[in-house]
C-alpha positions, 0 to 999 in steps of 0.5 A: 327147379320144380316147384311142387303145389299145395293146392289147386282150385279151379273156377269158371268165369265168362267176360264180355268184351268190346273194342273201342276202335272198331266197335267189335264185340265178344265173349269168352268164357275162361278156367282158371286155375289158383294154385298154391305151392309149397312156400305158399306163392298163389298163382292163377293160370287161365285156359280157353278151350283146353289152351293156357293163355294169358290173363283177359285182363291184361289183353290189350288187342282187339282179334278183328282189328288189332287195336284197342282200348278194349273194354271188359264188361259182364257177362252177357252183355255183348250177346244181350246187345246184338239180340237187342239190334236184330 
């Protein structure tokens, strides 16, 4: 079945995040893609450096130790606070 869309919007967003279990922290800046098909189903596909992945909002594990909880905060924040520890 191809669903054909009606229309696409694409806006930048950038989160902070931090891993509750081991204390590491990152940044990830993200496209998203709303998109509108035909019957009107709204979808959002999120890209990270050209590359389809999964919602950040649904990452459940931290990329250094493979645990969590994961915390997401604004922008800026984990960068912010390593300038603060130097």
């Amino acid at each position: 079945m191809v669903t054909m869309e009606r229309d696409t919007e694409t806006v930048h967003e950038a989160y902070s995040f931090v891993c509750l279990h081991c204390g590491h922290g990152w940044e990830e800046e993200y496209e998203i893609r709303h998109t509108t098909d035909l019957a009107g189903r709204r979808r959002a596909d999120y890209f990270s450096h050209g590359r389809r992945v999964p919602s950040p909002l649904t990452r459940a594990d931290c990329p250094d130790c493979n645990r969590g909880p994961i915390r997401i905060l604004r922008p800026g924040r984990v960068n912010s606070a390593r300038t603060y520890l130097a």
